[in-house]
TIPAVO-104586 format. One record per residue: residue in one letter; z, x, y of N, C-alpha, C, O in turn. Coordinates in steps of 0.02 Angstrom, whole numbers. Layout:
BEGIN
site type A npz Z npx X npy Y capz Z capx X capy Y cpz Z cpx X cpy Y opz Z opx X opy Y
...
This chain:
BEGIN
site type X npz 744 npx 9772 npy 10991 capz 737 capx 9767 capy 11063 cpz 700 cpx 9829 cpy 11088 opz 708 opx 9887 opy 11069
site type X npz 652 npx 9800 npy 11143 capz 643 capx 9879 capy 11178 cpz 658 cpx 9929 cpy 11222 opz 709 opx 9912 opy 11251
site type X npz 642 npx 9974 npy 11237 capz 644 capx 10041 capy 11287 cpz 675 cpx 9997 cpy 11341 opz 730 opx 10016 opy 11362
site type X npz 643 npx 9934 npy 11371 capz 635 capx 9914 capy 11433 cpz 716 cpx 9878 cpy 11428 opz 761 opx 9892 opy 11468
site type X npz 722 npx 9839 npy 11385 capz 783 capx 9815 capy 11399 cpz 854 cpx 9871 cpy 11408 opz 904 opx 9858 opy 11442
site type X npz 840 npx 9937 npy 11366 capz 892 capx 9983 capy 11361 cpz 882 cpx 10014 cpy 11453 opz 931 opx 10019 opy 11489
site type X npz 832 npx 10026 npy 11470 capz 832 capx 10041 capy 11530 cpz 853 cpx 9987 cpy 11565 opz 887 opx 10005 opy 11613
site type X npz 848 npx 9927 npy 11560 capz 881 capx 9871 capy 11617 cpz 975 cpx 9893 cpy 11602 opz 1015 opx 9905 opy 11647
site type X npz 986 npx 9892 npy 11547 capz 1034 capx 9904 capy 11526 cpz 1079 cpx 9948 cpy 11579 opz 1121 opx 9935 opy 11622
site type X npz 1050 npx 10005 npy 11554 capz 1062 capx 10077 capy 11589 cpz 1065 cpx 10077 cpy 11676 opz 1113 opx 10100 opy 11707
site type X npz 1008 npx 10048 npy 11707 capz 1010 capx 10059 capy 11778 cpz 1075 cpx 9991 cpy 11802 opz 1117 opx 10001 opy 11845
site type X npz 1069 npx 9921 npy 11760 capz 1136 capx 9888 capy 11776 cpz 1184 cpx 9912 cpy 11774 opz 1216 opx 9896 opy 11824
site type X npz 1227 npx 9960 npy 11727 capz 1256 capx 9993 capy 11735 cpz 1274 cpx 10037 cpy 11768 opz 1333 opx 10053 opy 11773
site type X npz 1236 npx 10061 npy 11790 capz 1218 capx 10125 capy 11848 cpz 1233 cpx 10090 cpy 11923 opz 1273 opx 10104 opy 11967
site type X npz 1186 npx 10042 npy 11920 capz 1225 capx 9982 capy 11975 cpz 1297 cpx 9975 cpy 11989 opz 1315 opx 9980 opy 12047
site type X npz 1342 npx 9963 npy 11940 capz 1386 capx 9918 capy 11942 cpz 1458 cpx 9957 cpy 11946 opz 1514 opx 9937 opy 11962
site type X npz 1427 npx 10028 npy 11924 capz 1467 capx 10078 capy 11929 cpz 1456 cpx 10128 cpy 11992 opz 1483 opx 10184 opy 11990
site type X npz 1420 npx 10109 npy 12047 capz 1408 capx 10152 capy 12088 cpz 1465 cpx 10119 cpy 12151 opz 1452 opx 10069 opy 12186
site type X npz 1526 npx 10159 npy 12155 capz 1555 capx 10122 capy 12211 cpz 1514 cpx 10087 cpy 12285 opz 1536 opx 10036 opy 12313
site type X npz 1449 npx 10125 npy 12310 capz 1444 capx 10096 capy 12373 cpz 1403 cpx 10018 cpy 12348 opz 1402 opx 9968 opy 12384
site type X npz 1369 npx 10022 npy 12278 capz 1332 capx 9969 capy 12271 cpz 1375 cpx 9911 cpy 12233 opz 1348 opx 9857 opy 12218
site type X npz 1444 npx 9924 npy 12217 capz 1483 capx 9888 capy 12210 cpz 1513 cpx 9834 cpy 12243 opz 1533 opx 9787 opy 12209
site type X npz 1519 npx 9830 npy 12317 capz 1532 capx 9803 capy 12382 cpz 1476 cpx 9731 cpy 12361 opz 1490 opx 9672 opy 12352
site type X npz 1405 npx 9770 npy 12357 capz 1353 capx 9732 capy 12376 cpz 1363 cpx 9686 cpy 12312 opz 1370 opx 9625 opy 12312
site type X npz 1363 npx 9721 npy 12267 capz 1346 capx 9671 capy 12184 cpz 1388 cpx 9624 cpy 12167 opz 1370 opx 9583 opy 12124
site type X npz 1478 npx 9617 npy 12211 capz 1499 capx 9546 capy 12235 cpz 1464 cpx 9507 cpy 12269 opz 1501 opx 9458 opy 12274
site type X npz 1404 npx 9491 npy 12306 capz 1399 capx 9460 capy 12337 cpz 1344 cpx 9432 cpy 12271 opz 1346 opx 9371 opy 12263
site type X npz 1302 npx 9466 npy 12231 capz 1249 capx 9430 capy 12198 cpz 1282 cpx 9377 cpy 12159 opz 1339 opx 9376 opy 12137
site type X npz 1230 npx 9327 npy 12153 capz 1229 capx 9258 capy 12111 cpz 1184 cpx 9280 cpy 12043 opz 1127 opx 9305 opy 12037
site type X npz 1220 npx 9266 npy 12009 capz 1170 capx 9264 capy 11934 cpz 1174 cpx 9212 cpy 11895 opz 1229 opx 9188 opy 11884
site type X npz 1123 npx 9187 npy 11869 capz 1128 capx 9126 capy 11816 cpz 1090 cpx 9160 cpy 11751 opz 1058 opx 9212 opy 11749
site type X npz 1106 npx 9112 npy 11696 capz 1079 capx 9123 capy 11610 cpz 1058 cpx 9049 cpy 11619 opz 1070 opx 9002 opy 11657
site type X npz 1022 npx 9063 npy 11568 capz 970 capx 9026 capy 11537 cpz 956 cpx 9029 cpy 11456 opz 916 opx 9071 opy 11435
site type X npz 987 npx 8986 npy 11413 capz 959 capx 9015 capy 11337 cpz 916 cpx 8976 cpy 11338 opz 920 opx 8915 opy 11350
site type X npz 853 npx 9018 npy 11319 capz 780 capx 9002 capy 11295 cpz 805 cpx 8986 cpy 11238 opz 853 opx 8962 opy 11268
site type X npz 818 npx 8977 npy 11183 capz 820 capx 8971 capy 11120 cpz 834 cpx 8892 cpy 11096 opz 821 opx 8863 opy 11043
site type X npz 867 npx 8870 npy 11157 capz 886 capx 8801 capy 11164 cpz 846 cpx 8767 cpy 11190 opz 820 opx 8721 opy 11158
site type X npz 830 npx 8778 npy 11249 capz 789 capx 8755 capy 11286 cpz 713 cpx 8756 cpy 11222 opz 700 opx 8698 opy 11205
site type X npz 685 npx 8787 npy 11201 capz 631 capx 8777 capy 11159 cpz 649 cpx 8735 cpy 11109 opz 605 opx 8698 opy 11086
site type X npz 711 npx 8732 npy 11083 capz 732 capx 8680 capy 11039 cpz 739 cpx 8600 cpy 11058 opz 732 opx 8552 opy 11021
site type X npz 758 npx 8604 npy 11140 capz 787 capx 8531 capy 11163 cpz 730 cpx 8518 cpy 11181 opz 692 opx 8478 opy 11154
site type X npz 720 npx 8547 npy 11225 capz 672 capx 8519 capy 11295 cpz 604 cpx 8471 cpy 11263 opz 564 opx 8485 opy 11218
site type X npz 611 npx 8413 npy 11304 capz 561 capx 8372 capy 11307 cpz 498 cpx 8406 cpy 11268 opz 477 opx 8402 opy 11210
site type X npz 471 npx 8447 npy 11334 capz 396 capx 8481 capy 11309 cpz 392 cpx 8513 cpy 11236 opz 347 opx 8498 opy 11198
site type X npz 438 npx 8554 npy 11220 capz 455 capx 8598 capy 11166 cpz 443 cpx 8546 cpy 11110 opz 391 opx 8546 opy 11077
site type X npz 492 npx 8501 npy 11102 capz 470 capx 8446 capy 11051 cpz 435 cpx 8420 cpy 11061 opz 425 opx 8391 opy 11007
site type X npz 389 npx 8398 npy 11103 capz 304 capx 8365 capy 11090 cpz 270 cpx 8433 cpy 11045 opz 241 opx 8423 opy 10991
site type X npz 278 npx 8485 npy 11068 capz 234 capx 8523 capy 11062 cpz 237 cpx 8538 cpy 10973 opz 186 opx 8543 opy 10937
site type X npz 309 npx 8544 npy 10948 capz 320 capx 8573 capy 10887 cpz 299 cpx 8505 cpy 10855 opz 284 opx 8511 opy 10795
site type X npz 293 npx 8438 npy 10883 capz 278 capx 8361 capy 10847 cpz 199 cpx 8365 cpy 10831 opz 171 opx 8332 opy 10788
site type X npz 164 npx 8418 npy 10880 capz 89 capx 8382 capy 10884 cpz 56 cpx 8443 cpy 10840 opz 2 opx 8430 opy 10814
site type X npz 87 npx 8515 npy 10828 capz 82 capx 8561 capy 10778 cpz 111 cpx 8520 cpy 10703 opz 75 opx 8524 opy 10653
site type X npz 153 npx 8495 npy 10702 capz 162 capx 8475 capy 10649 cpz 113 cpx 8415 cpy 10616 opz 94 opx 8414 opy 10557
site type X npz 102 npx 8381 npy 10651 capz 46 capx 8305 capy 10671 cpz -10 cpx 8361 cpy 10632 opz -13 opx 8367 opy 10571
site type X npz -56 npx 8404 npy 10686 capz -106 capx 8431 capy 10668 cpz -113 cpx 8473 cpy 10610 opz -169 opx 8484 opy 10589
site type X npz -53 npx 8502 npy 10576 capz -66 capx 8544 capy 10529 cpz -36 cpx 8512 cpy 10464 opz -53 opx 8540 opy 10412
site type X npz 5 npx 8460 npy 10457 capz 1 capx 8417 capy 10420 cpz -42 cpx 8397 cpy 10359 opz -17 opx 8399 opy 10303
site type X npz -103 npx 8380 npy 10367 capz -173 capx 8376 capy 10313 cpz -168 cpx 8444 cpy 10258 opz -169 opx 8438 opy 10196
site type X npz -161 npx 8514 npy 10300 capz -179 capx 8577 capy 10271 cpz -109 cpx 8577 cpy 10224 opz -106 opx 8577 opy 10162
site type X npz -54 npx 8576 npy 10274 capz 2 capx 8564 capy 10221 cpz 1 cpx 8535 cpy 10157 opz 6 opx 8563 opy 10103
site type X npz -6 npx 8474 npy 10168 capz 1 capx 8431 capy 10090 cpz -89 cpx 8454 cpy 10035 opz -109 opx 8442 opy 9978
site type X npz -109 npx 8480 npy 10077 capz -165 capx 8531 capy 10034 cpz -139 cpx 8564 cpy 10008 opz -140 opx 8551 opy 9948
site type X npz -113 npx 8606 npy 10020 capz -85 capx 8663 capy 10011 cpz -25 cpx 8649 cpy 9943 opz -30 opx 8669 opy 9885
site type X npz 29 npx 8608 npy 9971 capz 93 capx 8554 capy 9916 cpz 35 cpx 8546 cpy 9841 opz 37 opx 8575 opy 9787
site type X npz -19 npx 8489 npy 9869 capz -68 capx 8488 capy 9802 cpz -77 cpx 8553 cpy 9750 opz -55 opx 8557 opy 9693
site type X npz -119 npx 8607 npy 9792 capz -149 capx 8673 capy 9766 cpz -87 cpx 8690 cpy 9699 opz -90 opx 8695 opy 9638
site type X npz -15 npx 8695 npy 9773 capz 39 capx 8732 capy 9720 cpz 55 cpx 8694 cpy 9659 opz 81 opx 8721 opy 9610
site type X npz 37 npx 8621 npy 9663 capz 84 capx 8573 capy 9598 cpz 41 cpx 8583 cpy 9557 opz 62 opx 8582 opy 9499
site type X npz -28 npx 8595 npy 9566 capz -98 capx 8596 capy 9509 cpz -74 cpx 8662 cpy 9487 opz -70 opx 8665 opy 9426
site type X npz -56 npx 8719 npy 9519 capz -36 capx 8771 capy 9489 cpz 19 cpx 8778 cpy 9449 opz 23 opx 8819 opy 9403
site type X npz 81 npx 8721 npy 9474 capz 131 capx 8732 capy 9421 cpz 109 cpx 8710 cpy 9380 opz 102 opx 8745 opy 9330
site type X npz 82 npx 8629 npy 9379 capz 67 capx 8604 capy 9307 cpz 27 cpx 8655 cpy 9259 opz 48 opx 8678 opy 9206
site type X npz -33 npx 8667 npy 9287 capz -83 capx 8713 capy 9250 cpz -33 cpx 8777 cpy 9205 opz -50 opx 8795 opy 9148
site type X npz 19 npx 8802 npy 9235 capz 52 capx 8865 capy 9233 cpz 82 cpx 8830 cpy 9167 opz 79 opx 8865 opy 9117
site type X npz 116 npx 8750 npy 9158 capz 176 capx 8725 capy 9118 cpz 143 cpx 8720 cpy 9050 opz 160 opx 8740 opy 8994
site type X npz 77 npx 8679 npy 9078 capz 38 capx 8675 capy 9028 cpz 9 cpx 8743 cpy 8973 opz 5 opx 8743 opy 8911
site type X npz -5 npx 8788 npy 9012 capz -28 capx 8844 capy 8959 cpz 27 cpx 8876 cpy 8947 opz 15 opx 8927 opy 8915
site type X npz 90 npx 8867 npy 8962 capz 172 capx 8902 capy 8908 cpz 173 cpx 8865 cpy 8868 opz 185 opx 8882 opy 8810
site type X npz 155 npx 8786 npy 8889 capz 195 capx 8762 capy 8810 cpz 136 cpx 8764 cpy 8745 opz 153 opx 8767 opy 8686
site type X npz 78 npx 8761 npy 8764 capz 7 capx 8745 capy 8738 cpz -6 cpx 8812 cpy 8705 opz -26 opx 8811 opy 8647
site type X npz 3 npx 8866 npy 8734 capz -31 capx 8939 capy 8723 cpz -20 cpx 8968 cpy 8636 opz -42 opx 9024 opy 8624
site type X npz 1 npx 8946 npy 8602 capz 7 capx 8939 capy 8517 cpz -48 cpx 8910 cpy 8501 opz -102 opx 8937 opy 8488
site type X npz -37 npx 8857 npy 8503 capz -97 capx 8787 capy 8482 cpz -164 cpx 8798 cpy 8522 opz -211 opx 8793 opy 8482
site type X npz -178 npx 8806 npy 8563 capz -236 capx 8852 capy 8598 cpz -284 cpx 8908 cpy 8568 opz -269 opx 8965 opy 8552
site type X npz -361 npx 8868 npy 8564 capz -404 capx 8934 capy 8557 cpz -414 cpx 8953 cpy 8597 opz -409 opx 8923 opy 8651
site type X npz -437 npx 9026 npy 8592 capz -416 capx 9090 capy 8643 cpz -463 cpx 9082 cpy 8682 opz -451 opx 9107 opy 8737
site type X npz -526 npx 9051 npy 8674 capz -570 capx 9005 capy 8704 cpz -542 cpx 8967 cpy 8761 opz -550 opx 8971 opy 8822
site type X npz -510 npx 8931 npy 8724 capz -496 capx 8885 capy 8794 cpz -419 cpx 8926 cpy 8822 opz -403 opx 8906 opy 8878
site type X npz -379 npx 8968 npy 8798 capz -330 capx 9010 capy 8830 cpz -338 cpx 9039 cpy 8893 opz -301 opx 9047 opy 8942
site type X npz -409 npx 9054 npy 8876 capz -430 capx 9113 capy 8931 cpz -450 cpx 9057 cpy 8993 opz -423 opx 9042 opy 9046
site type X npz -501 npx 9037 npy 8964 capz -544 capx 8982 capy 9027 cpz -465 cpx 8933 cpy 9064 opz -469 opx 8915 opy 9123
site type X npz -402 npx 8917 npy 9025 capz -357 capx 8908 capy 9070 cpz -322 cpx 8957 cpy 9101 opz -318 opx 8940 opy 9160
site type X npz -304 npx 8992 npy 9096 capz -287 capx 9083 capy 9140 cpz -337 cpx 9087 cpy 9193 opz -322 opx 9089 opy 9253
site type X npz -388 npx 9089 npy 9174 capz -445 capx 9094 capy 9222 cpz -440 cpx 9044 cpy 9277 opz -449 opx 9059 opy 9336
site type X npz -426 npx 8984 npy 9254 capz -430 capx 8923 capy 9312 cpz -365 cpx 8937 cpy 9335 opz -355 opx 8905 opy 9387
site type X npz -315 npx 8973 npy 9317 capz -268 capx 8968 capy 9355 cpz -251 cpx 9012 cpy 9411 opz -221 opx 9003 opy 9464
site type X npz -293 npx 9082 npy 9369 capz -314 capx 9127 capy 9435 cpz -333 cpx 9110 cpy 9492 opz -319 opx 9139 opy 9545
site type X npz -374 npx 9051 npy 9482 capz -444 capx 9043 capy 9540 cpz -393 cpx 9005 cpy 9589 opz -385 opx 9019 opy 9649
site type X npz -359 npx 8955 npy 9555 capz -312 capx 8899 capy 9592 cpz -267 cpx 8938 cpy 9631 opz -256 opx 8927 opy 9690
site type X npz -238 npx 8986 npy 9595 capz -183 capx 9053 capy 9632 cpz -234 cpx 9068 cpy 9698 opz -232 opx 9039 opy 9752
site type X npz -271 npx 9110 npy 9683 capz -304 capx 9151 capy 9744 cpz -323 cpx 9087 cpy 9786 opz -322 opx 9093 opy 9847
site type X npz -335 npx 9043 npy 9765 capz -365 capx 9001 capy 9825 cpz -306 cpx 8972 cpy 9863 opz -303 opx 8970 opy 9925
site type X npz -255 npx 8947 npy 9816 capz -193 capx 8945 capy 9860 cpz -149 cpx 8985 cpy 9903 opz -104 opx 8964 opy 9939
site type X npz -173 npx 9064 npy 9895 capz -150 capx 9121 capy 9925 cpz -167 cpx 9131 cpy 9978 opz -130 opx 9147 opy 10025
site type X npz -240 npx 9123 npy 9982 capz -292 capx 9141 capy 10029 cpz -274 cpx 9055 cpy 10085 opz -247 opx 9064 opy 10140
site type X npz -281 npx 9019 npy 10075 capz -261 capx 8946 capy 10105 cpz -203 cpx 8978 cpy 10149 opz -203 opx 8999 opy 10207
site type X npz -156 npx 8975 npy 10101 capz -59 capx 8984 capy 10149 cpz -87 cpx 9063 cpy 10179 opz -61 opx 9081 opy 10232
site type X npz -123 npx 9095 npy 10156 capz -121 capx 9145 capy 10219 cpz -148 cpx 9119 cpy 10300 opz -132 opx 9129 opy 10358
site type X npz -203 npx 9074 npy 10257 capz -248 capx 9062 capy 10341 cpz -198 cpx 9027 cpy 10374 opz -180 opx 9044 opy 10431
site type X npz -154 npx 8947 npy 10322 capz -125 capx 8921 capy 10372 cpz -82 cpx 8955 cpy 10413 opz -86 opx 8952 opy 10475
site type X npz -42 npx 8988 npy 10383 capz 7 capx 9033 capy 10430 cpz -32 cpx 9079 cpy 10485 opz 2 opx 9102 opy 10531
site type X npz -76 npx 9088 npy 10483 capz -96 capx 9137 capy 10538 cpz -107 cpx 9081 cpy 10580 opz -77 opx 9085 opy 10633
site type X npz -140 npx 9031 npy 10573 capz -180 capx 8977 capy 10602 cpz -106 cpx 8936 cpy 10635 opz -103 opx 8909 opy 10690
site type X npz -66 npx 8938 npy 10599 capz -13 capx 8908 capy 10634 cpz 39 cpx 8942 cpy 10692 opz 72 opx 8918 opy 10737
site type X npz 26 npx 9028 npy 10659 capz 60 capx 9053 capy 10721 cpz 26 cpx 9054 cpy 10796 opz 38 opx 9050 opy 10856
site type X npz -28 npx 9061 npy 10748 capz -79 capx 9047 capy 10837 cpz -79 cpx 8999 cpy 10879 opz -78 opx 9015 opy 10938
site type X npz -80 npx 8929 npy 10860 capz -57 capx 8888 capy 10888 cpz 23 cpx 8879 cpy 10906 opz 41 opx 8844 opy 10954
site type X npz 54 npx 8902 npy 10877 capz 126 capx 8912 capy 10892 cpz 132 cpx 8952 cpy 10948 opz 183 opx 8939 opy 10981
site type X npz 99 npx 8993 npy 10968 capz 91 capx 9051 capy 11000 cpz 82 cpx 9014 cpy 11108 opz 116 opx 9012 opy 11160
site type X npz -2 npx 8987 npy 11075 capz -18 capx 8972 capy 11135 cpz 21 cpx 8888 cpy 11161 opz 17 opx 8857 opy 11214
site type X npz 53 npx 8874 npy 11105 capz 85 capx 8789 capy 11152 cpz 157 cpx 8817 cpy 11172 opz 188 opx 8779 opy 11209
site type X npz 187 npx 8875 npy 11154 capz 242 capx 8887 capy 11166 cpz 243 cpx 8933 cpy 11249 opz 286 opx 8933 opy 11293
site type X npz 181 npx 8967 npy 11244 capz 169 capx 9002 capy 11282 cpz 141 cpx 8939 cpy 11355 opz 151 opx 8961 opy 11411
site type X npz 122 npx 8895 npy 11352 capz 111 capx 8842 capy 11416 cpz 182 cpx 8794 cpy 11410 opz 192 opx 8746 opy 11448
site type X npz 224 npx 8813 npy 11364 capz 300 capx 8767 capy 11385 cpz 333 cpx 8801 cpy 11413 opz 368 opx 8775 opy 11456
site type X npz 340 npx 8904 npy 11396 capz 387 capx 8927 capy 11440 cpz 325 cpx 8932 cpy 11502 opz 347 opx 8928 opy 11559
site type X npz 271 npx 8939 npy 11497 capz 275 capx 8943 capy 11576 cpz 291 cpx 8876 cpy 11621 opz 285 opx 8887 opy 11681
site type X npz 310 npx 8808 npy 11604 capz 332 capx 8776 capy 11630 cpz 407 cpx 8782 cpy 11632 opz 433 opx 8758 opy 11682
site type X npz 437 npx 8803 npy 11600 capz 525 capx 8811 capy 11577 cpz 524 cpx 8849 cpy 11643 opz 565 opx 8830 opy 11684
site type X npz 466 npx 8925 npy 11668 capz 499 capx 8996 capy 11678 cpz 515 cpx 8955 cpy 11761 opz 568 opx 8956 opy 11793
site type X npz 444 npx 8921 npy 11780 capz 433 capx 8867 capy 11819 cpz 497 cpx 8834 cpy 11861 opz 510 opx 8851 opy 11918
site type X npz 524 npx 8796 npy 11834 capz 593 capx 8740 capy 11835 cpz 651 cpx 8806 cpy 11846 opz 692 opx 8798 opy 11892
site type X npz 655 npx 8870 npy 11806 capz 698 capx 8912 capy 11823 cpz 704 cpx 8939 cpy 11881 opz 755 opx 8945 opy 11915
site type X npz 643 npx 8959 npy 11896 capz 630 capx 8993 capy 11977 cpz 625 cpx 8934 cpy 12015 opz 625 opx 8944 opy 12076
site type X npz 621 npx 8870 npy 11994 capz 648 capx 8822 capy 12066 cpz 720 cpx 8817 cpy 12075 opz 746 opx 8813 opy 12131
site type X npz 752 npx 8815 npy 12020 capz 821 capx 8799 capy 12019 cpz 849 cpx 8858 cpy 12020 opz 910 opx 8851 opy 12027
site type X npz 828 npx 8927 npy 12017 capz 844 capx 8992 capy 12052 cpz 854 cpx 9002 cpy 12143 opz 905 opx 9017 opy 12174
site type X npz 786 npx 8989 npy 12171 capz 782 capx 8975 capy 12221 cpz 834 cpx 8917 cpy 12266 opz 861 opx 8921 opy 12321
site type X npz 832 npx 8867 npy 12217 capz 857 capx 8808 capy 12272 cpz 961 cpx 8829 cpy 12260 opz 999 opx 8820 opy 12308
site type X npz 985 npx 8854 npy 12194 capz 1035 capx 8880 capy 12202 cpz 1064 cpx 8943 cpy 12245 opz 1123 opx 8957 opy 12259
site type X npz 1001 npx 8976 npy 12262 capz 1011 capx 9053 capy 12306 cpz 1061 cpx 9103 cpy 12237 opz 1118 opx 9127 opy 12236
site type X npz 1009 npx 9100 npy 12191 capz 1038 capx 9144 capy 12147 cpz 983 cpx 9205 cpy 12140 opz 922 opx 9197 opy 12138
site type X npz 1024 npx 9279 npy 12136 capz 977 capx 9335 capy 12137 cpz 944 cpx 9340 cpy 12059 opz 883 opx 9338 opy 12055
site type X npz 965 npx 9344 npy 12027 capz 957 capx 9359 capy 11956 cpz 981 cpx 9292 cpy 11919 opz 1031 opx 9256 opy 11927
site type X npz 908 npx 9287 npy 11863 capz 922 capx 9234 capy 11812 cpz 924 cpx 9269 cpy 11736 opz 865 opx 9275 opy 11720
site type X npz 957 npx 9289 npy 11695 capz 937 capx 9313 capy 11641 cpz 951 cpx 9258 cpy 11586 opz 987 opx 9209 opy 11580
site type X npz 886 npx 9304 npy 11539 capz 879 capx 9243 capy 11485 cpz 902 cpx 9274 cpy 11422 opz 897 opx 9236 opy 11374
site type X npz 927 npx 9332 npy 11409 capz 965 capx 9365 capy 11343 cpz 1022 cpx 9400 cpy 11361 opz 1021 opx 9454 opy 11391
site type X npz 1057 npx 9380 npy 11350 capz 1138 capx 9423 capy 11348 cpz 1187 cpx 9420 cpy 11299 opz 1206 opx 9368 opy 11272
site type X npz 1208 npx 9482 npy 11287 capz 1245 capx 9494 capy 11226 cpz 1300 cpx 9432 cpy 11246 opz 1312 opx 9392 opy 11202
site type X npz 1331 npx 9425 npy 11310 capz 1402 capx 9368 capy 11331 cpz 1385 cpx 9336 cpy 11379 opz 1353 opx 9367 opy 11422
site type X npz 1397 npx 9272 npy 11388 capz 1383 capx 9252 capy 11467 cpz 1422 cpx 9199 cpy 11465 opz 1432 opx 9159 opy 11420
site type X npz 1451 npx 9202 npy 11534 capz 1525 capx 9138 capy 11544 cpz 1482 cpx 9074 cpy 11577 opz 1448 opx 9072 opy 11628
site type X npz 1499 npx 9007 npy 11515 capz 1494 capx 8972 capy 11573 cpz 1479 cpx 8960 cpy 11621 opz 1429 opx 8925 opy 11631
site type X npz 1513 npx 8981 npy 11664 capz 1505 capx 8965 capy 11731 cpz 1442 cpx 8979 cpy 11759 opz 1422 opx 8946 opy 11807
site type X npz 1404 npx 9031 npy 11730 capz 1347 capx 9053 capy 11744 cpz 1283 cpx 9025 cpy 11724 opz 1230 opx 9039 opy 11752
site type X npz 1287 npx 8979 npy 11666 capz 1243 capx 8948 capy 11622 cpz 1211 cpx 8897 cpy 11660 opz 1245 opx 8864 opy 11698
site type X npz 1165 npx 8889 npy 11655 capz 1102 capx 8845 capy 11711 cpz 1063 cpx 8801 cpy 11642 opz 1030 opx 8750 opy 11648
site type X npz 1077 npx 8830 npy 11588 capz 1034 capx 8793 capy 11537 cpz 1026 cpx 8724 cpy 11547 opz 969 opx 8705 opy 11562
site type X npz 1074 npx 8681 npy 11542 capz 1076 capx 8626 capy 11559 cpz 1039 cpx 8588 cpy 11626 opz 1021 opx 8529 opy 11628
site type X npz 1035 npx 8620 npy 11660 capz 1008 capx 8603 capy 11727 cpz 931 cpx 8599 cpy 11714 opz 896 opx 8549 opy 11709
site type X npz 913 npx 8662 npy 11711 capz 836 capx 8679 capy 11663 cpz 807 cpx 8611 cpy 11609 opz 750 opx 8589 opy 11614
site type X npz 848 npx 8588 npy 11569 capz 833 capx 8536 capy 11531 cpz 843 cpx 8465 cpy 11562 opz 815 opx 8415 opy 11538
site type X npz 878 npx 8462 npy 11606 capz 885 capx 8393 capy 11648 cpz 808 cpx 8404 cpy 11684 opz 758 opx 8370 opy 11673
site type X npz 815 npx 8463 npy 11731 capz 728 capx 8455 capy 11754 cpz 681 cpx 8433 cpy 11727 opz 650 opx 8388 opy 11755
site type X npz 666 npx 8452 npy 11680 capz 610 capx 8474 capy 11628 cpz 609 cpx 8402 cpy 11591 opz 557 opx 8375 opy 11570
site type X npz 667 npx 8379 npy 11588 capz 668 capx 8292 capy 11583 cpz 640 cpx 8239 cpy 11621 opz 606 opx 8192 opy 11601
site type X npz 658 npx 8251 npy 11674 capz 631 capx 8234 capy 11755 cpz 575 cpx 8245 cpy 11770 opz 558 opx 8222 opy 11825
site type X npz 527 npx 8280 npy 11733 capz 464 capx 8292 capy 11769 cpz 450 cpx 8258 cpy 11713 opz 415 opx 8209 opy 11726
site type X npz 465 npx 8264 npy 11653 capz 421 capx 8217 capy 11613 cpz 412 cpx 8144 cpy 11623 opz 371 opx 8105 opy 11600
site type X npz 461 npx 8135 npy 11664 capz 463 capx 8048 capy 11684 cpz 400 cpx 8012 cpy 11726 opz 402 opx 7952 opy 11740
């Protein structure tokens, strides 16, 4: 975690412990929100992780291929490597190198290639999530919505509400 949260930390505290701002800090409304769910449930969230999966799909089972040519290739020259001229020993080592690095170099791109897109569809669902929060912030007259807390009661939890919306607009 960072600096910033230890300072939210710190001045809440500083808040909550200051008798005259004590008076006032009964009167605030606060709601939670777990993001963690909400990216898991929510309507949008699952299109989004369906149509990453849809699209990167092809590279995947590329990739499944690359590795099985590599096990076989790998099975093949343990059990073979006796009976094998060193001729053809090598030229299979060799092909298996090439199949390695190319499968290395592959699962590197996909993963970068996938966080990136992971990145930017997640990044246009919470800004619709952050969206639905600050309406249902507003229309509750709540001061503070937080979305990470070490505890949060119940009573305070809006998650659900957030995902009924977010249902509702998809309709």
């Amino acid at each position: 975690m960072g600096r910033g949260w230890w300072r939210a930390a710190v001045l809440a505290a500083a808040v909550v412990a200051s008798p005259g701002v004590l008076a006032q800090a009964n009167d605030v409304r606060i709601g939670f929100v777990d993001t963690e769910r909400i990216l898991r449930e929510a309507a949008p969230a699952v299109r989004a992780q369906k149509r990453l999966e849809k699209d990167f799909a092809p590279r995947d089972q590329e990739l499944q291929r690359l590795a099985a040519r590599a096990k076989e290739l790998q099975g093949s020259l343990e059990r073979e490597a006796v009976t094998l001229a060193e001729s053809e020993r090598v030229k299979r080592e060799q092909e298996l190198a090439r199949i390695t690095q190319q499968f290395q170099r592959l699962q590197r791109e996909f993963r970068e290639d996938l966080n990136i897109r992971r990145n930017e569809e997640m990044a246009v669902v919470l800004e619709r999530v952050n969206a639905v929060i600050k309406k249902i912030a507003e229309s509750e007259k709540l001061d503070l919505v937080f979305q990470e807390a070490v505890f949060r009661s119940t009573r305070i939890d809006i998650t659900d509400k957030v995902l009924r919306a977010l249902a509702a607009a998809d309709k």
